[in-house]
C-alpha positions as CSV (number, residue, x, y, z in Angstrom):
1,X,125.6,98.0,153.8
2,X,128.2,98.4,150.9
3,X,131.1,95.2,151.6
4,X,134.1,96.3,152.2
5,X,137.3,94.3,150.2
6,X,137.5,92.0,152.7
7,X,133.7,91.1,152.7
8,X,133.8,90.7,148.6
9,X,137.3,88.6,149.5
10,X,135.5,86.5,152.1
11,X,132.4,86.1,149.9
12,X,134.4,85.1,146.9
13,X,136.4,82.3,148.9
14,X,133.3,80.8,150.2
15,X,131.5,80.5,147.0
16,X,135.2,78.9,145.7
17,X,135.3,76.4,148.2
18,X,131.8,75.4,147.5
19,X,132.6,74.0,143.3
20,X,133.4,70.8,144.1
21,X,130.0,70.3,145.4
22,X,128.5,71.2,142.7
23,X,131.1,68.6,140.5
24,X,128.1,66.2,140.2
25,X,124.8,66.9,137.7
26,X,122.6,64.9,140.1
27,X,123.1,67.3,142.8
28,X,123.3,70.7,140.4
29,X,119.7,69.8,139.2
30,X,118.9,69.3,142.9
31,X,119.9,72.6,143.8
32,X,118.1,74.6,141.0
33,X,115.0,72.8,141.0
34,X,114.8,73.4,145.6
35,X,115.4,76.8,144.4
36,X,112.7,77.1,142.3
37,X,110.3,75.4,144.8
38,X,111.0,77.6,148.1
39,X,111.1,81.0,145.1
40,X,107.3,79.6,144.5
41,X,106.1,79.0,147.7
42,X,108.0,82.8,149.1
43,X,106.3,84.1,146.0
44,X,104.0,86.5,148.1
45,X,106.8,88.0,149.9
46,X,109.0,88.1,147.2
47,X,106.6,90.1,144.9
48,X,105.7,92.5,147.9
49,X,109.6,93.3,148.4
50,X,110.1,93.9,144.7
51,X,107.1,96.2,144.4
52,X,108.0,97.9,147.5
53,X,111.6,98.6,145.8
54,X,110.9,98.9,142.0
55,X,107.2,100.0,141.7
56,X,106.4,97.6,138.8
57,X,103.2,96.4,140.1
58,X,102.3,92.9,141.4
59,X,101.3,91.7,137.6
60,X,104.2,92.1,136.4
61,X,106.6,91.1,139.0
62,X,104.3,88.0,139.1
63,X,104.9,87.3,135.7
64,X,108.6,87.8,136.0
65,X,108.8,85.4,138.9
66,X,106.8,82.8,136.8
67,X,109.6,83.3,134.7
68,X,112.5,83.1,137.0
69,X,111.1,79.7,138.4
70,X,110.5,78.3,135.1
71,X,114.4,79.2,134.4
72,X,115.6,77.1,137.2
73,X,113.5,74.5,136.4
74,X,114.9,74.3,133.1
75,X,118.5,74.5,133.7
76,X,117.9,71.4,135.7
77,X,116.1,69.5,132.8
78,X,119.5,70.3,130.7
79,X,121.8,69.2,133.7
80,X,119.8,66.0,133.4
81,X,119.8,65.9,129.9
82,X,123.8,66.7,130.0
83,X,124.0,68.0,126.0
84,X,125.5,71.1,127.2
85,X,128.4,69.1,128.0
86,X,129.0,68.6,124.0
87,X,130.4,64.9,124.5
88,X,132.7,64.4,121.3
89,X,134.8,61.2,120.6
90,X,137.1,59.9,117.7
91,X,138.5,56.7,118.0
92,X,141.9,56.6,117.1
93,X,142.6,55.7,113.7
94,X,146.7,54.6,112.5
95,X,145.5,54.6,108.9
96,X,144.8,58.3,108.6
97,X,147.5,60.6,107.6
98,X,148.7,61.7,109.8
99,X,147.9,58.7,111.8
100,X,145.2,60.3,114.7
101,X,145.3,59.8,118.2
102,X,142.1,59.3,120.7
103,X,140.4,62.2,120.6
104,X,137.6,62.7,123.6
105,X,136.8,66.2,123.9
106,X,133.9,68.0,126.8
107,X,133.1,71.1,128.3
108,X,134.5,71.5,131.8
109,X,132.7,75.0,134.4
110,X,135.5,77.7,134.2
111,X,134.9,78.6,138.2
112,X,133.6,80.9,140.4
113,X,131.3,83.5,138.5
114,X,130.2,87.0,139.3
115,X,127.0,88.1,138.4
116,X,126.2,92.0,138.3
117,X,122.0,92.8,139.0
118,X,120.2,94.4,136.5
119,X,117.7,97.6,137.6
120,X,114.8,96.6,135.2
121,X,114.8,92.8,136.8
122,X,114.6,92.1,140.1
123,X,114.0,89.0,139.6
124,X,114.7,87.5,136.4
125,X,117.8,89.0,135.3
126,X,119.0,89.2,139.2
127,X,120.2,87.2,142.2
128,X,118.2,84.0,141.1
129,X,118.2,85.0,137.6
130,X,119.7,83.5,134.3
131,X,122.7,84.3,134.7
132,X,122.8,82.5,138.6
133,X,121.0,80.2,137.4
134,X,122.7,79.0,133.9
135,X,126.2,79.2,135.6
136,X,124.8,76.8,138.5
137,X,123.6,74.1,136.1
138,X,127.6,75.0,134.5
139,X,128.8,73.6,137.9
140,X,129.8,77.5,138.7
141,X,129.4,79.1,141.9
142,X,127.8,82.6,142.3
143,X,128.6,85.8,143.7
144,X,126.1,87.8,143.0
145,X,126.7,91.9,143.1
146,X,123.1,93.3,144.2
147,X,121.7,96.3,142.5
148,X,121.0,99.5,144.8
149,X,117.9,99.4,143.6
150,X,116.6,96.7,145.2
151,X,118.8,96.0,147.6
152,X,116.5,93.5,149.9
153,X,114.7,91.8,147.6
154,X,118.7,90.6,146.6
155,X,118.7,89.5,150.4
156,X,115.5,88.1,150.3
157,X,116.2,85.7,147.2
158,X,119.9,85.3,147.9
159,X,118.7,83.9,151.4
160,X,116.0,81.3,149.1
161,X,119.3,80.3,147.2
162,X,121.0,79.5,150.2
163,X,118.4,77.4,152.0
164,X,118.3,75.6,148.7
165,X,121.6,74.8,148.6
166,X,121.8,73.8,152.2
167,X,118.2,71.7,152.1
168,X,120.3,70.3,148.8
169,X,123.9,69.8,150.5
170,X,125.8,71.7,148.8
171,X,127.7,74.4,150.7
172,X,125.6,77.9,151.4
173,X,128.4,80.1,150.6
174,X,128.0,78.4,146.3
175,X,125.4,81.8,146.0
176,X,127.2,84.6,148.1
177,X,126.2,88.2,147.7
178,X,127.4,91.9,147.7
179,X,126.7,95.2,147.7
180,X,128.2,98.8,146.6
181,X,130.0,100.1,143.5
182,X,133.5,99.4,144.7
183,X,132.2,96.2,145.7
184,X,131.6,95.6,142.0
185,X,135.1,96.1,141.1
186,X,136.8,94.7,143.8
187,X,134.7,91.2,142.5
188,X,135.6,91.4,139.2
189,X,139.2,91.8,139.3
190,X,139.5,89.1,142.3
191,X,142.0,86.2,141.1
192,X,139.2,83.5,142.0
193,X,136.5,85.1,139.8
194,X,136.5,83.1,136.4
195,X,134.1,84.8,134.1
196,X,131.7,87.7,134.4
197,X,127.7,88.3,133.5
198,X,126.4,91.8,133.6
199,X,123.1,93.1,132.7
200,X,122.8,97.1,132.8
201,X,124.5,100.6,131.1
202,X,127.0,100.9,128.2
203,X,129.0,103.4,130.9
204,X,128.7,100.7,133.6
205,X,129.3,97.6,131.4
206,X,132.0,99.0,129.6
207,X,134.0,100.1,132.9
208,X,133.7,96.1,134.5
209,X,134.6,95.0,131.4
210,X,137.8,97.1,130.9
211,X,138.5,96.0,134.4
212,X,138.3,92.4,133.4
213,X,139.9,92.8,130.7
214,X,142.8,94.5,132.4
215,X,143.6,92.2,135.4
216,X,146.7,90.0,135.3
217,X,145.1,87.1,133.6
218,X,142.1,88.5,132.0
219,X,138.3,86.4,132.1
220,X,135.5,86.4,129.9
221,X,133.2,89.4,130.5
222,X,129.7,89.1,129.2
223,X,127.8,91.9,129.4
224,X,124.9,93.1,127.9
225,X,125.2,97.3,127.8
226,X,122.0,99.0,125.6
227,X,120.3,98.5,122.6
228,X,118.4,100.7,120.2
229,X,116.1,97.7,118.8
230,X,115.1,99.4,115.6
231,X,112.3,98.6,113.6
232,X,111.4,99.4,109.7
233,X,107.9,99.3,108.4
234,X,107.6,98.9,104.6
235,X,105.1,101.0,102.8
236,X,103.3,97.8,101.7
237,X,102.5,96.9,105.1
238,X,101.9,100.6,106.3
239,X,99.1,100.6,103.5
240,X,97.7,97.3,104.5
241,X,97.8,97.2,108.6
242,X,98.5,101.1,109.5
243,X,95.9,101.1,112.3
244,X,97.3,97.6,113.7
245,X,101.0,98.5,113.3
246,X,100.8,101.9,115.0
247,X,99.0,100.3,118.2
248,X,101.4,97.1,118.2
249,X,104.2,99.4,118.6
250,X,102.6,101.7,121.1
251,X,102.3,98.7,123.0
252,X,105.8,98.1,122.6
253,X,107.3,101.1,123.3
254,X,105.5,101.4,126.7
255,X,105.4,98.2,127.7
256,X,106.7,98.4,131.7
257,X,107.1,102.0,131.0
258,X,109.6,101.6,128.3
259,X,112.0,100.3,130.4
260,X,112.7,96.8,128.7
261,X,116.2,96.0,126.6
262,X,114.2,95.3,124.0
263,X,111.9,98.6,123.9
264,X,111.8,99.7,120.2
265,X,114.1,103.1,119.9
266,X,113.8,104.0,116.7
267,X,111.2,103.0,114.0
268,X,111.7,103.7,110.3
269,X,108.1,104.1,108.5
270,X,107.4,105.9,105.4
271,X,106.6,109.3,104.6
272,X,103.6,108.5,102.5
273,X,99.6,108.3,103.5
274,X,99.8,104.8,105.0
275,X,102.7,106.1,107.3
276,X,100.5,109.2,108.1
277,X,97.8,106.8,109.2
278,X,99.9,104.2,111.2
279,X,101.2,108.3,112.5
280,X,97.9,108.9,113.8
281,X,97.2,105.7,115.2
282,X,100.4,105.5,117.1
283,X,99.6,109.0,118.2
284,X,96.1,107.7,120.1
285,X,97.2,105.0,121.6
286,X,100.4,106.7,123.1
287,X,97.8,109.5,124.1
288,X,95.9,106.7,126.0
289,X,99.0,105.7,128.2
290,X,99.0,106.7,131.7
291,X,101.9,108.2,133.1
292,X,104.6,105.8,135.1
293,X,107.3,105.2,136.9
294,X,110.6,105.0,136.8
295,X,113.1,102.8,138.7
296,X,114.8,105.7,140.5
297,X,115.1,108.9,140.5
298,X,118.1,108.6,138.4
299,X,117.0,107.4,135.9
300,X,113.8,110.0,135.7
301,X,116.1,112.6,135.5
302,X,118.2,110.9,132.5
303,X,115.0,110.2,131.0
304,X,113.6,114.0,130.9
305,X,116.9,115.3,130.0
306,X,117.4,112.8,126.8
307,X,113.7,113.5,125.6
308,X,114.4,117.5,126.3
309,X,117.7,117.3,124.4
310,X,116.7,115.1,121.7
311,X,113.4,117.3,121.4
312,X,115.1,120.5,120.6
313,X,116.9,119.3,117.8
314,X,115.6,121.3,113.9
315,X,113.6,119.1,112.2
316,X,111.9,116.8,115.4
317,X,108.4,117.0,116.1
318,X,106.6,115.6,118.9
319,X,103.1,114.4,118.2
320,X,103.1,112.9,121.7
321,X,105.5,115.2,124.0
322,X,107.5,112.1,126.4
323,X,108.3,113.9,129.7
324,X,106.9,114.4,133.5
325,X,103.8,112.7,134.4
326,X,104.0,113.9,138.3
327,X,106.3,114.7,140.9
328,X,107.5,110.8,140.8
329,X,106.1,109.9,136.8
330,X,107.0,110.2,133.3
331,X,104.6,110.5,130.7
332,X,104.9,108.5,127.3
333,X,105.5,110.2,124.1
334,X,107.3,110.0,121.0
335,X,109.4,112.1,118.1
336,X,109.2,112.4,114.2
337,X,112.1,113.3,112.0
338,X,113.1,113.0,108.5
339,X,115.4,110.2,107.6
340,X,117.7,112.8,106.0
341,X,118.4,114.3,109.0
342,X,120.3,110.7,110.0
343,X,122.2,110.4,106.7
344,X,125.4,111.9,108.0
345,X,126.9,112.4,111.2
346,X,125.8,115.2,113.0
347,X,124.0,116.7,116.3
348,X,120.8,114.3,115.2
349,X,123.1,111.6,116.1
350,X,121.7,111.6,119.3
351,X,118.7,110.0,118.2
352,X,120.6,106.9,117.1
353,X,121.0,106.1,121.0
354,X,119.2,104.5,123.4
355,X,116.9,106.8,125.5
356,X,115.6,104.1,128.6
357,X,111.8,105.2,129.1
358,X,108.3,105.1,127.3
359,X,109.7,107.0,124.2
360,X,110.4,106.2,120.3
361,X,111.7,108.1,117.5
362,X,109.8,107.9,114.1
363,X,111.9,108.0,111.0
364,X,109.9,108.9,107.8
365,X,111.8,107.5,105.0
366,X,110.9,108.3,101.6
367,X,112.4,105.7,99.5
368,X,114.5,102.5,100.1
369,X,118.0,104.6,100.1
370,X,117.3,106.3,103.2
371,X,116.3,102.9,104.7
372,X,119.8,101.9,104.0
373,X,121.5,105.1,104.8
374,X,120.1,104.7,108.4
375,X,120.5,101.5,108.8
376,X,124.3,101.8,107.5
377,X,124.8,104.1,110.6
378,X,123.4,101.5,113.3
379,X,125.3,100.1,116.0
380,X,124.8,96.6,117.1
381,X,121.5,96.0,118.6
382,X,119.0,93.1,120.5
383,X,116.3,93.0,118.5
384,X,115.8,94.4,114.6
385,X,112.1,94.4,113.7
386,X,110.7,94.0,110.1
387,X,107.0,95.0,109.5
388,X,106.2,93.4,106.2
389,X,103.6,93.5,103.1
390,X,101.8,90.5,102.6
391,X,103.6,90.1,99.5
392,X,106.7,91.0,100.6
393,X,106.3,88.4,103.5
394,X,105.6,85.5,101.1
395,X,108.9,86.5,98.9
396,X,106.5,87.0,95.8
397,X,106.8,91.3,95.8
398,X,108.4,92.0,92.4
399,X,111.2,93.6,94.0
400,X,112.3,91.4,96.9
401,X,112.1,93.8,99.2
402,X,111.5,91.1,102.6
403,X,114.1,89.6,101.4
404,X,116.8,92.4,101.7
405,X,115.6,94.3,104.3
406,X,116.0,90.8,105.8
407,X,119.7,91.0,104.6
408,X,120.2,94.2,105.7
409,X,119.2,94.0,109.8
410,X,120.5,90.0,110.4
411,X,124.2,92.0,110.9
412,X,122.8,94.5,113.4
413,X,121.0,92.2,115.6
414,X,120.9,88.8,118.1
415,X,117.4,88.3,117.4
416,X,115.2,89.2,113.9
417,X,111.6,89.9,114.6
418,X,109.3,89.9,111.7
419,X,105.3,91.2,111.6
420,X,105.5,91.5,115.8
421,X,107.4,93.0,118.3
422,X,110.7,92.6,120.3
423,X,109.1,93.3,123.8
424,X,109.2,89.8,125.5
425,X,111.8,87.5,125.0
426,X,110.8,83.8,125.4
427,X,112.9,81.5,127.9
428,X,113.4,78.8,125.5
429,X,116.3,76.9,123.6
430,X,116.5,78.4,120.4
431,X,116.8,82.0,121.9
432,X,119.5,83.8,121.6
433,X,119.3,87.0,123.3
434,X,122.4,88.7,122.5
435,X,124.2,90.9,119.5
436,X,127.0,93.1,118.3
437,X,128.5,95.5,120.5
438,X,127.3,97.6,122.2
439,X,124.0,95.3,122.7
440,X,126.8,92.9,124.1
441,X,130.4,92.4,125.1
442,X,130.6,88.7,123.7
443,X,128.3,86.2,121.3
444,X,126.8,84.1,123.8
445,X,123.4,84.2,125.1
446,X,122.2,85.3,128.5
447,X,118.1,83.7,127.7
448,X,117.3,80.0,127.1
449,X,119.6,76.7,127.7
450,X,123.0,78.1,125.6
451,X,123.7,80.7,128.0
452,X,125.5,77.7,130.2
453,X,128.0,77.7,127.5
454,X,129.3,81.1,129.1
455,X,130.8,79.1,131.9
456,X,131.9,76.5,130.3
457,X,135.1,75.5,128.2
458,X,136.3,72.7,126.4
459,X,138.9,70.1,127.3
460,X,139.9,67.2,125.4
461,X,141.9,63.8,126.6
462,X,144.8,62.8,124.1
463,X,145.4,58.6,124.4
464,X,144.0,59.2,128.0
465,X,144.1,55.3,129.6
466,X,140.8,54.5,130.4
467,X,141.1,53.8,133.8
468,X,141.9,57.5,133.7
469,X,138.8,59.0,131.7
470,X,136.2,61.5,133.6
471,X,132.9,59.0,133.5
472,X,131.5,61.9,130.9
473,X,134.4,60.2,128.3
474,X,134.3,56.4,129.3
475,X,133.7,54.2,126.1
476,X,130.6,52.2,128.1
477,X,128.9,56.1,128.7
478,X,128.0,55.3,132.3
479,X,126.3,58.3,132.8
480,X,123.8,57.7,129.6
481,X,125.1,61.2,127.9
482,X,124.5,62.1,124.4
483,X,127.6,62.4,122.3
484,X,129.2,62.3,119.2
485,X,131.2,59.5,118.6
486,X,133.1,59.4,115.4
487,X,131.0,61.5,113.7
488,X,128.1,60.1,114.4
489,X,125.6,60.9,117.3
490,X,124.7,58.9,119.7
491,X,121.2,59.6,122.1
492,X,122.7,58.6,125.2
C-alpha cells in the first residue's frame, strides 16, 4: 500500500495541474462547502471506519466530525468574505518625499501543499482536516500523506474530497493522497510542493522539516511537534476552589485518554494545605478513570516506558500509578515532585517533556521563586494555564501576583488559559493554535480562519496599468472585497 516515488510524483503532478481551477473564490467555496455536505451525509460510515481504526468511540469521533464539517464550512464563508486576501492600496502621491508610486499589495496561494496526518485526529487534523481545508480556501491543492494509523478512513474521506471536487468541477487529482514513511519524504522534498503542514512527533516533525529545509529551494514547513501545556495554580485559588480545581484537571488530563496536544503535562500547585486538598481531590477523580486505549501499540509501549522511567526517579511519588490497564489499555495516573528537583538541569529533566497518555506531573512549589525557576526552564508550549485567586483575577491582590504570572507564561505559549483548561480548542477566528518551538516549527496557526495565511504570500503591483490589474486590485473593486485603501478601510 506504501506509494512508491513515482506514485508520490504522479500524485503530486495531478494535484499541480489542478490550481488553476481553484484560481476563482466562487468555485473554492464550492468545493469546501460539497465537501462538507457528502462528509455529513457519509457520517455513519465515516465514524464506523475511524472507530474501527482508532478506537476512540463513536462520541467522540462524532464530535470531531461535527467539527471537521463546521471547518469546511467556514473556510468557505472567508473565501466569500475574501479578507484573507489583505487588499491594500496607496494611491500614488508625487508630493511625498520621496515622491511614492501606486502601491496595490495582496496575498497570492504559494502552490501545491502537502499535508502530513496526525494519529490523534482522524478526522479533524487529517485528510479533510484544517490543514486540507484552510490551504483549499488559499487556492492550494492537497496532497495529503495518510497516517498508518488509519489508513482507510484517509481513503474513505480522501475519496468524499474527490467527489466534491468533481460534483464541484474542479479537477479530482486537487486532494491526492499517499501512504508510507518514504512516501513522506519523497513529498516533501518534490520541486512542485510549496509549503508543508504537519501535525504529530518532535522526532518526526523535526526530520520533514530538516528535509524542507534542506532541498534546493527550501518551503515553509509548519509543523506542530509536542507540547508540555503547563499549568500553575496559585495558593489563593488552591485555598478557595481545591476540590473544583483538582477534578477540572483530572478531566483534563484524561480527556480522550490523554492523548490531546493540549493535555496538561505538568501542573505547578503549592506545597501547602489547599494544595494537599486540590492533591486528594485530583487523586479521586483520577482513581475514578477507567482504563483506555491507545492509538497503537506503539504508542502504549512509549507510554509505559516514559511513566516507568519518569517514576523511578528520587523524589517522585505516585498517588495514582499511570501504567497498564489490560492486555490492549493503559490506566490513568499521575506523579508528585518537589519544585526543587526542576531547578537545575539534571536526570528530573525528563519530567519537563511531553509523556503522550492519561498522565500529569504535579509540582509543589513552595514560594513564588520556584514558580519562576520552573517556568525559566520551559520550552515553548500550546497552551499555559493560570488558576487564579479571586483577588488575584480582578488585579486587586496586594502583590499582583495574576498579573505576573500572566507575564511570565505569554512567552511560553500560543494560547493563555486562565481559571479553565486547555483541552478543547475552539474552531473560531481569534484562535491561534500555535507557539514557540518545539510546540511549532513557524507562528502561524493551524485552528480558526488565519491558518490560510500559511499558504499564502504577498504580492504587490508597482504603477501596474489598470487594464493590467488582477480584479482583486481594480480601483472600481469588482469583486466587492474589503480593503485598505490609503489608509483607510473600506467594507467592500
Amino acid at each position: 500500500m506504501e506509494a512508491t516515488a513515482a506514485e508520490v510524483d504522479q500524485t503530486v503532478r495531478a494535484a499541480h495541474q489542478a490550481r488553476t481551477a481553484l484560481a476563482g473564490r466562487p468555485e473554492r467555496a464550492a468545493l469546501l462547502r460539497r465537501a462538507a455536505d457528502l462528509l455529513d451525509e457519509a457520517g455513519q460510515a465515516v465514524i464506523e471506519a475511524a472507530d474501527a481504526e482508532t478506537a476512540l468511540g463513536p462520541g467522540r469521533l462524532t464530535g470531531e466530525l461535527a467539527r471537521t464539517t463546521y471547518q469546511l464550512r467556514a473556510f468557505a464563508d472567508s473565501v466569500d468574505e475574501g479578507a484573507f486576501l489583505d487588499v491594500r492600496i496607496d494611491h500614488a502621491d508625487p508630493a511625498l518625499a520621496p515622491p511614492r508610486p501606486d502601491l496595490r499589495r495582496y496575498k497570492i496561494p504559494l502552490g501545491t501543499v502537502a499535508v502530513y496526518a496526525a494519529s490523534n485526529f482522524p478526522l479533524a487534523f487529517s485528510v479533510p482536516g484544517g490543514d486540507t481545508a484552510s490551504a483549499l480556501a488559499a487556492g492550494c491543492p492537497v496532497v495529503v500523506k495518510a497516517h498508518p494509523d488509519h489508513p482507510a478512513t484517509s481513503e474513505l474521506c480522501a475519496a468524499l474530497l474527490r467527489r466534491a471536487a468533481a460534483e464541484t468541477g474542479v479537477p479530482e487529482g486537487v486532494v491526492g493522497l499517499v501512504h508510507g514513511l518514504q512516501a513522506g519524504l519523497d513529498l516533501v522534498r518534490h520541486p512542485l510542493i510549496t509549503a508543508a503542514g504537519f501535525t504529530g512527533s518532535v522526532r518526526g516533525g523535526r526530520a520533514l522539516h530538516d528535509a524542507a529545509a534542506a532541498r534546493p529551494h527550501p518551503i515553509p514547513f509548519h509543523g506542530e511537534l509536542g507540547s508540555l501545556n503547563p499549568v500553575v495554580i496559585t495558593e489563593a485559588a488552591a485555598a478557595e476552589r481545591a476540590e473544583q480545581i483538582g477534578a477540572g484537571l483530572a478531566g483534563s488530563m484524561t480527556l480522550g485518554t490523554g492523548q490531546f496536544c493540549v493535555k496538561p503535562g505538568l501542573v505547578l500547585a503549592p506545597a501547602g494545605d489547599g494544595g494537599d486538598r486540590l492533591l486528594t481531590a485530583l487523586t479521586d477523580a483520577v482513581s475514578d478513570t477507567e482504563a483506555g486505549v491507545l492509538l497503537d501499540q506503539r504508542m502504549r509501549q512509549a507510554f509505559l516506558d516514559g511513566v516507568r522511567s519518569r517514576g523511578r526517579l528520587a523524589g517522585v511519588d505516585a498517588p495514582v500509578t499511570p501504567g497498564a490497564g489490560g492486555e490492549h489499555t493503559v490506566s490513568a495516573g499521575f506523579l508528585t515532585v518537589p519544585a526543587a528537583r526542576l531547578a537545575a538541569e539534571g536526570p528530573h529533566d525528563l519530567l519537563l517533556e511531553e509523556c503522550f497518555g492519561p498522565v500529569t506531573v504535579l509540582v509543589r512549589y513552595t514560594d513564588d521563586a520556584e514558580i519562576a525557576a520552573v517556568l525559566a526552564r520551559l520550552t515553548g508550549t500550546l497552551t499555559a494555564t493560570l488558576h487564579l485567586g479571586e483577588a488575584e483575577s480582578a488585579g486587586t491582590d496586594p502583590a499582583g501576583r495574576g498579573a505576573r504570572l500572566l507575564a511570565d507564561v505569554t512567552p511560553l505559549a500560543g494560547r493563555v488559559v486562565v481559571n479553565g483548561w486547555p483541552t478543547g480548542v475552539a474552531v473560531a477566528p481569534a484562535q491561534h493554535h500555535g507557539g514557540p518551538y518545539p510546540a511549532t516549527t513557524s507562528t502561524a496557526t493551524s485552528v480558526g480562519s488565519a491558518a490560510v495565511d500559511r499558504w499564502l504570500r504577498p504580492v504587490v503591483h508597482q504603477d501596474t496599468p489598470p487594464a493590467l490589474l488582477p480584479p482583486e486590485l481594480r480601483e472600481d473593486n469588482p469583486l466587492g472585497l474589503p480593503r485598505r485603501v490609503d489608509g483607510r478601510p473600506e467594507s467592500g
